[in-house]
N, C-alpha and C positions, 0 to 999 in steps of 0.2 A: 606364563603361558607360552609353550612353543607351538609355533606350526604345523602342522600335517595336514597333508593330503592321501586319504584314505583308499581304498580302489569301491565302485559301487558294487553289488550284486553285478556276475557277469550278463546274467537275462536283463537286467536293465542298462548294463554298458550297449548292449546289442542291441536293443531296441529304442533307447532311449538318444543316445549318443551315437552308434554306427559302428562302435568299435571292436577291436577285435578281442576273442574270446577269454584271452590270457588276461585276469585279475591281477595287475600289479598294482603297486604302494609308490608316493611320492612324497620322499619327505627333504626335510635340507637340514645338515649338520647331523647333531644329538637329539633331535627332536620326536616325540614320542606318537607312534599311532594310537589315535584317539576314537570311540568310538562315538555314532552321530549318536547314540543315549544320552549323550554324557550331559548332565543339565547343574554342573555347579553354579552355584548363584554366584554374584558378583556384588560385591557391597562400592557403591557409587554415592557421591552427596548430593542430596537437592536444597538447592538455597530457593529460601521463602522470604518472604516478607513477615514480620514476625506479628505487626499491626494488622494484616489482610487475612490470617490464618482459617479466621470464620469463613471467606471468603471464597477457599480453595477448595469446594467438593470435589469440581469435576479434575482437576490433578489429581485429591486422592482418592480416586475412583480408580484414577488410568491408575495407582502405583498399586492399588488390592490388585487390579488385575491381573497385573505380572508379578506380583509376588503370590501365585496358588498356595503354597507350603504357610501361609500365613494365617492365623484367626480374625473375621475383621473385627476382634477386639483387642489383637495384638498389635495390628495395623495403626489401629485409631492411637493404642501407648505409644507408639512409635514417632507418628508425629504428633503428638500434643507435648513429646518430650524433646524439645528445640536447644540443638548445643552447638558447639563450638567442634568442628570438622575438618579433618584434612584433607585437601585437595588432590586426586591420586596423580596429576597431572604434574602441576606444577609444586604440591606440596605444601602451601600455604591456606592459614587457616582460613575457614570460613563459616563467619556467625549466623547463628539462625537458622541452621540446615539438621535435615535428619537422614539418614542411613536410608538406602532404597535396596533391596535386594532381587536384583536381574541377571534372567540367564542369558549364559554366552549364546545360546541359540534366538534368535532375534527376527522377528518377519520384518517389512517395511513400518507395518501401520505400530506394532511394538515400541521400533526405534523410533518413529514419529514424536510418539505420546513419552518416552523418556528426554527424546531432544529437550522439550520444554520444558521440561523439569530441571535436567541438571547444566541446562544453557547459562553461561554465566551473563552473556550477553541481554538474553530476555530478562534474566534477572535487573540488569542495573535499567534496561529500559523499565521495566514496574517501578523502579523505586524513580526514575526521573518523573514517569507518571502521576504516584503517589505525591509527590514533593509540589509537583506544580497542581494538584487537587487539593493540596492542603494551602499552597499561597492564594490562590481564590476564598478558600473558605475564611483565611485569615481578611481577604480585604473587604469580605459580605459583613461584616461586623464595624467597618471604619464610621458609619454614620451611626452606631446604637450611641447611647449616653454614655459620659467618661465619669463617671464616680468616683473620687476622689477623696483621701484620706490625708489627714496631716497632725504630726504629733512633734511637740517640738520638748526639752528640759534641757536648761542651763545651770552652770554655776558661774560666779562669777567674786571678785574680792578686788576693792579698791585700795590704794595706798601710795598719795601724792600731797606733796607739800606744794599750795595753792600761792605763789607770790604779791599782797596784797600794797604793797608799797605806793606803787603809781594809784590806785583805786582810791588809797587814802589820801593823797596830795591834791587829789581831785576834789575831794570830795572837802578838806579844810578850803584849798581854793574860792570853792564856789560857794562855801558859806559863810567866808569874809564878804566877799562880794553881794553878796546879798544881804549885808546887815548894812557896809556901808551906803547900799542903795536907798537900802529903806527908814536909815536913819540919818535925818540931816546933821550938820555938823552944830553945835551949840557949845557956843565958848563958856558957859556958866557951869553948865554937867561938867561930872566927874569923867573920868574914860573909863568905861566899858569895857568887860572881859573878853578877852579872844575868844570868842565862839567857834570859830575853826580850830584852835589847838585843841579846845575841851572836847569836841567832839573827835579830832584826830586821836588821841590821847585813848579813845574807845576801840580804835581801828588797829590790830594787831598790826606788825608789817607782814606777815604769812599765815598761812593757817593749814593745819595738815587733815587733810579728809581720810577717813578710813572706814569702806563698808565690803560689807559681803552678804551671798543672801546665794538665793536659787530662785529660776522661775522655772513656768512650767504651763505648757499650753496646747491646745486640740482644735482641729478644725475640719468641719465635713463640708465637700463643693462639690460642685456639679457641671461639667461643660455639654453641651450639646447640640449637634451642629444639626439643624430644623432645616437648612437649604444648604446645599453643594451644588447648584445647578446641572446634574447629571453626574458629575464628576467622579462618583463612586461608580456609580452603573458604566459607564466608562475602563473605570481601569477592574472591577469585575469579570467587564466583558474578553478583556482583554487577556486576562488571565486564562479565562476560560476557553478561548481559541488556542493560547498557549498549549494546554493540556490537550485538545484536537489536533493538535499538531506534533506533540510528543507521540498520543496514540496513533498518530499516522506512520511516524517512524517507525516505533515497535512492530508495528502489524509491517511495516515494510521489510525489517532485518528478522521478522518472524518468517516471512517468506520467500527471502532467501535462504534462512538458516536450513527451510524445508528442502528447497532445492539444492542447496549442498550436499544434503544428506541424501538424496538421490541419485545425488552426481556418485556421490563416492561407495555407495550401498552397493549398485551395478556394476559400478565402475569395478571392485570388489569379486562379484558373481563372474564378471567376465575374464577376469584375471585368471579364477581358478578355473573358471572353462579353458581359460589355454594353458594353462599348468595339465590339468589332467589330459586336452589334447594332445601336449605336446609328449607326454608322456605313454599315452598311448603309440604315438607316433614312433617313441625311442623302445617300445617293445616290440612295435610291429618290426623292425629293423634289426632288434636282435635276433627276432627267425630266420630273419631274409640273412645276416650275417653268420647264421648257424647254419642253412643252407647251403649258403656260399662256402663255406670252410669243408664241407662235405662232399659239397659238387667239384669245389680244388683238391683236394686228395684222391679223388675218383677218376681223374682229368677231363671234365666235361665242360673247365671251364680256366681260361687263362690264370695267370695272376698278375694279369694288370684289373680283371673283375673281382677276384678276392682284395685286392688291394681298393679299391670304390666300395668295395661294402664297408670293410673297417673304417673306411676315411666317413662316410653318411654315419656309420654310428657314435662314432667320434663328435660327431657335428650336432647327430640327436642328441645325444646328451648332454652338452654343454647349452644347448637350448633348454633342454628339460630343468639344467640347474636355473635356466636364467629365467625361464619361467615362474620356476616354484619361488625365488625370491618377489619376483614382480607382482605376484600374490601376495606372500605376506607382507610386503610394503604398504600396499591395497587394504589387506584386513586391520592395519595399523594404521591407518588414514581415517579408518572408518570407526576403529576404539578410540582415537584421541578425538575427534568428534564428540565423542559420546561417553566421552570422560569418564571412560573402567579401566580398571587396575587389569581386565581379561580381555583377551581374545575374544572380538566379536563374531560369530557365525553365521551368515546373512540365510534367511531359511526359503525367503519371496523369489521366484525365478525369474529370468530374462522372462520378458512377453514382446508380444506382438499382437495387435487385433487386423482381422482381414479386412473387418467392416470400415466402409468409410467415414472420415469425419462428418460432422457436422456442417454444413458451409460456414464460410468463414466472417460473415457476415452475424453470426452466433456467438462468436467468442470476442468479435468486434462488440457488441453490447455489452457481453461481461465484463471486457476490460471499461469504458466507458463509465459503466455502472459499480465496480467492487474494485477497481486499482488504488489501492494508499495513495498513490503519489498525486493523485487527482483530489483525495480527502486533502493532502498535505497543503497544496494549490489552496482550495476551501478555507484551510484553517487560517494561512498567512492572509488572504483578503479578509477574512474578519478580525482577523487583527488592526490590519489596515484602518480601514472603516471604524476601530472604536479610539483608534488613536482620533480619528477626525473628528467624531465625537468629543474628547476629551479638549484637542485643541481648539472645540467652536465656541467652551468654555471659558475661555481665555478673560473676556470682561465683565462676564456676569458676577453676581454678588453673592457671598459667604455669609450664611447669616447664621449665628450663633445663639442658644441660649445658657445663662451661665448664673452661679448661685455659688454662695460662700457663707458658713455661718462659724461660731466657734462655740465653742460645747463647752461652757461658764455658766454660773448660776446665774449672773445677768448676761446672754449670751448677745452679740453686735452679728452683723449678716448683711449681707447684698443681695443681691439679685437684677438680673434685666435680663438683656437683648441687645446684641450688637450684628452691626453688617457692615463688610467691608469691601471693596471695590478697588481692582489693580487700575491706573489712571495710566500711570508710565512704565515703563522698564518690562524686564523678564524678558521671556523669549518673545518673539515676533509671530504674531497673530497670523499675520497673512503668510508670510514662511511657514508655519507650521499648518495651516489646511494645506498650503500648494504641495509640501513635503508628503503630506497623508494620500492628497487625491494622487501625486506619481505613483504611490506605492498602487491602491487600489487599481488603478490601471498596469501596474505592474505585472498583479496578482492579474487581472482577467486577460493579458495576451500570454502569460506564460501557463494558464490553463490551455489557451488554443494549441500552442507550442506540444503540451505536453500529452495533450489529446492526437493530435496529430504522432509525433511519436507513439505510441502505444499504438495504434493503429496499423504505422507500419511494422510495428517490431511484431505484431499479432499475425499478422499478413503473414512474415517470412518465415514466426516458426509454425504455422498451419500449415504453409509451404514443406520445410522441413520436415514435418510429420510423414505426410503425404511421400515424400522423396525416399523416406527411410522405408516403408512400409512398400514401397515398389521395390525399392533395391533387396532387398529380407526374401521380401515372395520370389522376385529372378533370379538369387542367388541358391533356390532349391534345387532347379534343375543340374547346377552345375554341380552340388554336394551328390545330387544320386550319380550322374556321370563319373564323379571323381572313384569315389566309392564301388562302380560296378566296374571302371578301369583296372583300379587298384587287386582285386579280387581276380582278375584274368589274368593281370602282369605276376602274380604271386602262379597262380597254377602253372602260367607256359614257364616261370620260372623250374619249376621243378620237373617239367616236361621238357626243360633244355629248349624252350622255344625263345624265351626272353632271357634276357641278363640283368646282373646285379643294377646295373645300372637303370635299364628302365622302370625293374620294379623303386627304387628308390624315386626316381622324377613320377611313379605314379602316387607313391606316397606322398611326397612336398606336395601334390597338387590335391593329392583330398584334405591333407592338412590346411592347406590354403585356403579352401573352397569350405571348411569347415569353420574356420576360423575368420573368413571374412563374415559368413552367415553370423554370427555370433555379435561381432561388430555393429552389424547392421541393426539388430536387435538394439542391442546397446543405443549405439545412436538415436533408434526409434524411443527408446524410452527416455533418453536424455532431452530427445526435441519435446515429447508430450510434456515435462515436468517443464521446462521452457515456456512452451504454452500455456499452461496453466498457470504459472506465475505470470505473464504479462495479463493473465485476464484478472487479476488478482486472488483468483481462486487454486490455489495450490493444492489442497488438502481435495479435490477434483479429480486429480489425479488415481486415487484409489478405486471411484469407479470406472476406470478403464481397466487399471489392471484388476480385477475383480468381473470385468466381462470379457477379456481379451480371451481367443479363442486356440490361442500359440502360446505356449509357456516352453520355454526351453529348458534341458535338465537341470538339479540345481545339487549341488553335492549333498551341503546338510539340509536335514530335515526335522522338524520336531519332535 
C-alpha cells in the first residue's frame, strides 16, 4: 500500500479548510492517487481462544459488522473454521485464529472494535485469565473423594542352592545331647546307636530350591478427607482473587490499548491536516512566485523580491515533502497497531465540543467507582485475607476417611477414620498471620494511595480538557485574521502595493494560525481520551465525539 494525499473538491477546500481555490495533489516518491472509494478489504488475524469460542458473540458481532460483503452464514464458516495463521506483522504463526476482512477506510469506533480482536496483548491477557479460572476450579474438587484403583501381576522363578551343613550339625548336636540327658548311664546295657548320626545321615549338606509361578492381584480404595478445617475454601479463595486480579490487569492494558489508539488515530488525522496545509501553502506560493516572475520582467519589482519568492517556495516545498512523509509515518503507526498488511485510512475527524464539561467532581466518582487499578488494590487484599485464613489453619486437625478392599473370591478390606494434628515444626504460625495481616494492611493504605492519585491525575486532565477547548475556540479569531490578511497582501500584491515578501510572511502566518488551530484540536481530544481513562471509562469517549458540535475536515471518508 503507498501513500497519497489526494486534493478535496475545491468547494469543500474553500469552505471546509480556507483554502485556496487551485486543487492540487500531494504525494511522495512513486506512489499512486488513490481514490476516497476505494474500500479494498484487508485480511488481518484474530486470535481467539479456542476453549471460550461459544463464548464470543459480541466479537463476532463486531467482525459481521465490518465485513458487509459477507453472508452471515459465511461469517459463522469462517470462524467455526479455527487454523493456523500468519502474523502480517511480525510473520509468525498463530494458532486458533481466523481471517477478518477490513477495510482500509476505518472510523474510530471501527478500529476500536478490531483492536480487540486482533490485540495480541488482550489475547495472552484471556488466556492468563482463563488459566487462573481453571486453577480454582481444579482446587474446588481437592476435598471430593479420591477413588482409587489398583492392579498388580507378577512373574517370578527361583533357583538357589540352599547350604544345609551348619543346620545339620545342629541339629545331630542337640539330639546326642538329649539322649544322653535322658538316659542315665548303666554299665550292664549294651551301647546304644548314635541317634545324632542316624538322623544326620537324613539331612542333606545342601539342597537346591527351584520354583516359578505368576501372581496376580486387584484392589479398589477410597480416601476422603471429611475435615480440612477451612483449608480448601482458603486456597479457593485465594485462587479466585488471583483471577480478580488478572481481570483487573486485562481491563487495565485494555484501556490503554484504547487510548493508544486514540493517541495515534488523531495523532494520524492531524498529520494529514498538515501535509494537505502545508501543501496548500506550497501552491498558494506558486502563484505568488508566478506573480513575481511577471511583475520582474515588467520591472514593477526588484530582484532581490524575485529572488524571496523562489527562496519561500524553495522552503514550501521541502516542508510539503517533510510533511507528507510525517503523515505516512503517522498512518503506519496506526496499521502496525492494528496489525494489517494495508494502509489504515482514519475516516472520524478532529472535534472539539464548545459545551462545558461536567464538574470534575463527576468524573472524580467514575474514576473512584470503574478504575481497574482500584479492582486490582480489591483483589490483592483478598488475597491477603484468604492467605490469613489459610494460615489460622496452621493446628487444626485433618481428618480423613479411608477404605481398601481386594477384589478375590474371599476378598480382605479395611476401612476407618483417621486424624491428624501438626504438634511441632512447619512453618511458624504466628509468622505467618503477622506476614498475612502486613499484607492486608498493605492492601488498604495503598488503596488510599491510589485513590488519592486518581483523583489528582482526574483533576489535571479535566483541567487539560478545559485548557484545550479555550485555546481551539481563541485560536479562531487569529485563523479568520490570518486568512483575511493573506487575501489583501495577495491583491495589493498584484496592485504593486505589497511585495513578494509580505505576501509570503502573510501566508506562514495563516499557515501558523491554521495549523496551531489544528493542534489544539488534537490536544483537546488527546486530553478527553486521558480523561476517560483515568475514570476508567474509556470506551466514554465516543459520546463526546458523537455530540461534539466542531468536527474539523477530515480527507477520507466512507
Amino acid at each position: 500500500m503507498k501513500f497519497t494525499l489526494s486534493a478535496l473538491p475545491t468547494a469543500m477546500m474553500t469552505v471546509a479548510l480556507m483554502s485556496g481555490p487551485v486543487v492540487t495533489y500531494a504525494s511522495t516518491g512513486s506512489d499512486n492517487i488513490e481514490s476516497p472509494d476505494d474500500m479494498t478489504p484487508v485480511t488481518v488475524t484474530k486470535i481467539v481462544d479456542a476453549d471460550n469460542q461459544i463464548n464470543n458473540q459480541t466479537a463476532q458481532t463486531a467482525q459481521i459488522a465490518m465485513a458487509p460483503s459477507h453472508t452471515l452464514a459465511e461469517t459463522h464458516a469462517e470462524q467455526s473454521a479455527l487454523n493456523t495463521l500468519i502474523d502480517p506483522v511480525t510473520h509468525k504463526a498463530v494458532d486458533n485464529s481466523y481471517p477478518l476482512e477490513v477495510s482500509s477506510f476505518l472510523s474510530l469506533e471501527q478500529a476500536q472494535k478490531l483492536l480487540v480482536q486482533v490485540s495480541p496483548k488482550m489475547a495472552a491477557n484471556q488466556a492468563a485469565i482463563a488459566a487462573s479460572e481453571y486453577q480454582t476450579d481444579a482446587l474446588r474438587t481437592i476435598d471430593n473423594p479420591l477413588v482409587f484403583a489398583r492392579v498388580s501381576a507378577s512373574a517370578y522363578h527361583l533357583d538357589e542352592d540352599i547350604d544345609l551343613s551348619s543346620l545339620r550339625n545342629g541339629i545331630v548336636n542337640e539330639v546326642n545331647n538329649t539322649v544322653d540327658n535322658a538316659v542315665p548311664p548303666i554299665a550292664d546295657l549294651p551301647d546304644l546307636p548314635n541317634f545324632g548320626e542316624l538322623v544326620g545321615e537324613r539331612i542333606p549338606d545342601s539342597y537346591n530350591v527351584k520354583r516359578s509361578g505368576s501372581t496376580t492381584g486387584a484392589g479398589l480404595g477410597v480416601v476422603w478427607p471429611i475435615y480440612t478445617a477451612g483449608r480448601t475454601d482458603a486456597l479457593t479463595g485465594a485462587s479466585d482473587a488471583r483471577t480478580q486480579e488478572a481481570v483487573a490487569d486485562s481491563i487495565l492494558d485494555k484501556n490503554e490499548l484504547y487510548n493508544t489508539l486514540i493517541e495515534r488515530y488523531f495523532k494520524a488525522q492531524l498529520a494529514i491536516i498538515a501535509a494537505y496545509l502545508r501543501e496548500d501553502a506550497y501552491d498558494t506560493l506558486q502563484q505568488t512566485d508566478h506573480m513575481a516572475e511577471r511583475l520582474f520582467e515588467e520591472g514593477f519589482i526588484s530582484r532581490v523580491d524575485r529572488l524571496e519568492a523562489q527562496s519561500a517556495l524553495a522552503d514550501a516545498k521541502s516542508e510539503s515533502v517533510n510533511a507528507n512523509n510525517d503523515a505516512r509515518l503517522a498512518m503506519i503507526a496506526l496499521q502496525r497497531l492494528l496489525r494489517t498488511d494495508y494502509r489504515i485510512k482514519p475516516t472520524t475527524p478532529l472535534f472539539v465540543s464548545s459545551r462545558p464539561l461536567p464538574d470534575v467532581s463527576y468524573f472524580q466518582d467514575l474514576a473512584l467507582n470503574n478504575h481497574p487499578g482500584l479492582q486490582k488494590v480489591v483483589a490483592k487484599r483478598a488475597q491477603a485475607q484468604q492467605l490469613h485464613a489459610l494460615s489460622d489453619t496452621g493446628y487444626k486437625p485433618t481428618v480423613l476417611l479411608y477404605g481398601y478392599g481386594q477384589l478375590e473370591k474371599d476378598p480382605s478390606w479395611v476401612a476407618g477414620i483417621s486424624a491428624s494434628w501438626k504438634l511441632w515444626g512447619g512453618l511458624d504460625k504466628t509468622a505467618s498471620l503477622a506476614s498475612s495481616n502486613a499484607q492486608i494492611r498493605q492492601a488498604d493504605l495503598s488503596e488510599i494511595e491510589v485513590s488519592d492519585n486518581l483523583l489528582l491525575l482526574v483533576e489535571k486532565n479535566w483541567h487539560d480538557v478545559n485548557n484545550a477547548q479555550s485555546r481551539y475556540q481563541a485560536l479562531q479569531s487569529n485563523v479568520d485574521l490570518a486568512a483575511e490578511v493573506l487575501r489583501l497582501r495577495r491583491l495589493g500584491l498584484q496592485e504593486g502595493v505589497n511585495t513578494t515578501v509580505d505576501v509570503v510572511q502573510a501566508q506562514t502566518q495563516s499557515l501558523k494560525a491554521r495549523t496551531e488551530q489544528a493542534q489544539a484540536a488534537n490536544s483537546y481530544v488527546q486530553s478527553l481520551a486521558a480523561l476517560m481513562q483515568s475514570c476508567g471509562t474509556p470506551l466514554a469517549f465516543n459520546a463526546y465525539l458523537n455530540a461534539a458540535d466542531i468536527q474539523l475536515p477530515t480527507l477520507y471518508t466512507e
